[in-house]
SEMIMI-207021 format. One record per residue (C-alpha): x, y, z. Coordinates in steps of 0.5 Angstrom, whole numbers, plus 500, padded with zeros to 3 digits. Last residue first. Layout:
BEGIN
XYZ;...
***
This chain:
BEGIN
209617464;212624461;210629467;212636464;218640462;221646467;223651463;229655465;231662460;238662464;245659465;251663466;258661462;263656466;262651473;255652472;250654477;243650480;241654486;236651491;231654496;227651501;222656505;218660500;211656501;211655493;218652494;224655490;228652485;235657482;238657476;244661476;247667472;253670476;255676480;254672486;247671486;244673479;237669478;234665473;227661475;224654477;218654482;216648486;209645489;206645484;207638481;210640474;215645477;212651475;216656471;218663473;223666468;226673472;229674479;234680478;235683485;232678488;229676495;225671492;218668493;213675494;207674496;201676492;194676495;188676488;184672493;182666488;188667483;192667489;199670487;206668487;211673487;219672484;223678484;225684481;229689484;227697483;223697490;219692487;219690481;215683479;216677476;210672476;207666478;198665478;195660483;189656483;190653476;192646479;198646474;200652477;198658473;205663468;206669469;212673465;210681468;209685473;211692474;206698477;205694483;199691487;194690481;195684477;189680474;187685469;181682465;182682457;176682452;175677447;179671444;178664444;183662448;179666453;184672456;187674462;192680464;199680468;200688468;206692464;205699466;200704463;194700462;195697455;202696457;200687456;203680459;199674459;195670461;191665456;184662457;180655456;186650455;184647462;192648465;191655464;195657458;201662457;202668453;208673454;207678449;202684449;204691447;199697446;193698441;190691443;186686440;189680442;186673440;190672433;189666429;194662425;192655423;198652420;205652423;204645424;204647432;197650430;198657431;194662437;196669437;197674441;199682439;205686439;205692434;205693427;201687424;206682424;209684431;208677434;206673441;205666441;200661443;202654441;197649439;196641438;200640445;192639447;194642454;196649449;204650448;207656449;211661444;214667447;216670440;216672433;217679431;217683424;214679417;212672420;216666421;213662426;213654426;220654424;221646424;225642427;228635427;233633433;230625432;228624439;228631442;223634436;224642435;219647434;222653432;219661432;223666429;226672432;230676426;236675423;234667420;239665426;235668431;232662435;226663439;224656442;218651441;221644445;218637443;217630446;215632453;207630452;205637454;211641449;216644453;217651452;223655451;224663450;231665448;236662443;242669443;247669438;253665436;248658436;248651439;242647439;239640443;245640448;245634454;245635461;246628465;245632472;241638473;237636478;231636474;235632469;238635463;236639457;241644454;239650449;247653447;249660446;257661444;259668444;262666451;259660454;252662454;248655457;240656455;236652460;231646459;229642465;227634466;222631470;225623474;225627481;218630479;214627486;207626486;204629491;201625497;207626502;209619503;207615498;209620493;216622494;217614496;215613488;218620486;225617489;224611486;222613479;229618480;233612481;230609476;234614472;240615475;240607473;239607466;245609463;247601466;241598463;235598465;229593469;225596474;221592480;217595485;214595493;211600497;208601504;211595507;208595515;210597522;204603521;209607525;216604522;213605515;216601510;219602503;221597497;225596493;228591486;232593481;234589475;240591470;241589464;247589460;249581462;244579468;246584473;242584481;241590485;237590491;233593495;232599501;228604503;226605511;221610513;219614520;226613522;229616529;234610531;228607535;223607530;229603526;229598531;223597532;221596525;226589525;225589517;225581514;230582509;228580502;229587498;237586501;239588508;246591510;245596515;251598516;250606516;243607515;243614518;237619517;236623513;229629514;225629509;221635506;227639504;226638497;233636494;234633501;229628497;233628491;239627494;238621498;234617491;241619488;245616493;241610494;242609486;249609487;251605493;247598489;251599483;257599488;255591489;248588490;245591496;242598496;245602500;240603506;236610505;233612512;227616512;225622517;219626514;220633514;214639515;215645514;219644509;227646510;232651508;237652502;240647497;246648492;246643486;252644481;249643473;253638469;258640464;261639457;254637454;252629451;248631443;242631442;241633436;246639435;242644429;248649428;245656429;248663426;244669429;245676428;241681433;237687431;230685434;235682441;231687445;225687443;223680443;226680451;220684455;221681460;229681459;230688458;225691463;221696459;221703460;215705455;213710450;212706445;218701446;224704451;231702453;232698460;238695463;239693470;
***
């Protein structure tokens, strides 16, 4: 793993990334939104602690109907909190009338099935879910779309059997953004949460570092080095107009979008060292928060807007610190470990994720903001770019396994994982995008 020094400090060189492309040469192409080259593989490891069985009949209605039974399969094995049980010949249509013995008897605590029904380029899907336990229909819902649209109506019907069932709303219809480097040439790609119809927003020669979604899902804030040095961009993913929010005299960096979606918190070098800032997302507004004599980068907001987390040497060693949004004085959250950096609080603000060294490798820990007790998600070696799924109840990061640079999902238990790799080029700089209805 390779390491260079900024003020005294052995930094790791993708925590602490500003720096260590400072001297990079960009020439970006503005892409829009355009279809990319190839779709993410899923790998999936480990089950839940618990797991629901349920029995996913093809939809009736022709192939169309096959299709979204499979894509709602593969998002709830995805999760590893349902068990999968044959539905092989089971023929219904969302009228059938359900024998729920029978599919008690066969194993199955759930059924989902329905229809599918075309009238020129629309299509109508119908489902439904029923509890073999209770002997009732626990859901019922119908959506319209086109073809295009029916991995997406997938997704909406895997989060509703998602949710009625476990209680948590389900993110199978998120989305994720990714840098894809394929040779010399760097790519910022949005596809769906299973990596599936991804889609290239920027394409440039040299590094695009540090996505963020905006709250609303709309926009993205990234680091694009086309101008010969780090400048901050917010990108708009329906027009693929963008605008450089953050051009200041040295380094511009780490961008995170405020709840509100009317700010970004950034880290920038304009007056000497690192600090944090806070920038209306118009590039208006500036305002600094920290006032450090060592290096602080890595914001993040609570889920409130009332505080940043970030990470600063200011004790020594990279450490995870917290801050009011309004500025003021810093309190250290991280103690266990002289490196830990990128944090990012869950979407119940109740837990704090970072990346922390460890034996000279770099994993994925997960720390109680209450209890301040870390565990240890990963198993490394090179772990980076924590991103909590919008739910909370997963963690989507970079990692090297094999010698290649993969996304990887991990449960907030530890207990399922998923890999997320490309046929060709390495994927990396993963942000997970919000809820958007």
């Amino acid at each position: 793993m390779t390491a260079f020094t900024l003020a005294g400090t052995t930094m790791h060189r993708f925590a602490w990334r500003p720096w260590a492309y400072a001297l990079l040469m960009a020439s970006a192409s503005l892409a829009g939104i355009t279809p990319a080259q190839a779709q993410l593989r899923v790998d999936i490891s480990g089950v839940g602690a618990t797991q629901y069985p349920i029995a996913i009949a093809d939809f009736s209605g022709g192939p169309q109907g096959q299709v979204i039974a499979n894509v709602i399969r593969a998002d709830l094995n995805r999760s590893g909190q349902f068990k999968l049980v044959d539905a092989t010949g089971a023929n219904l249509t969302v009228d059938s009338t359900i024998d729920y013995n029978s599919w008690r008897d066969r194993g199955a605590d759930y059924l989902a099935y329905g229809t599918v029904n075309q009238s020129g380029g629309t299509y109508n899907v119908s489902y439904r879910l029923g509890s073999s336990v209770n002997q009732s229909q626990l859901d019922g819902v119908a959506f319209t779309g086109t073809d295009k649209e029916l991995r997406r109506i997938s997704h909406q019907i895997a989060d509703r059997i998602y949710e009625k069932i476990t209680g948590v709303r389900g993110v199978f219809s998120t989305r994720i953004a990714y840098v894809l480097q394929m040779g010399n040439t760097y790519e910022l790609q949005i596809a769906d949460a299973d990596g599936q119809d991804p889609q290239t927003m920027l394409r440039s020669k040299h590094p695009i570092i540090s996505p963020a979604w905006s709250p609303d899902g709309k926009r993205i804030a990234y680091v694009s080095f086309e101008t010969g040095k780090p400048v901050v961009y917010v990108q708009t993913l329906g027009t693929g107009a963008r605008q450089a929010v953050a051009n200041f005299k040295g380094n511009n960096s780490a961008p995170a979008w405020a709840p509100n979606g009317g700010q970004l918190a950034i880290a920038l070098s304009r007056d000497g060292i690192s600090q944090i800032y806070t920038i209306d997302s118009n590039g208006g507004g500036l305002r600094r928060i920290t006032h450090s004599p060592l290096i602080d980068t890595e914001p993040s907001y609570s889920p409130d807007g009332g505080s940043l987390v970030f990470t600063s040497d200011r004790g020594g060693s990279p450490q995870i610190y917290k801050v009011s949004a309004a500025g003021g004085d810093a309190q250290r959250l991280t103690f266990n470990g002289s490196y830990n950096t990128s944090p990012h609080v869950s979407p119940d603000g109740k837990q704090l994720v970072y990346v922390s060294r460890q034996d000279g490798s770099f994993h994925i820990a997960l720390q109680s903001l209450a209890s301040g007790t870390p565990t240890l998600l990963t198993g490394g070696p090179d772990d980076e770019s924590p991103s909590f799924a919008p739910n909370g109840m997963q963690i989507l990061y970079s990692a090297i396994q094999g010698g290649r640079s993969v996304l990887a999902v991990v449960s907030t238990d530890g207990r399922v994982r998923q890999t997320l790799s490309a046929p060709n080029g390495k994927v990396q700089e993963p942000a997970w995008g919000p809820f958007t209805n």
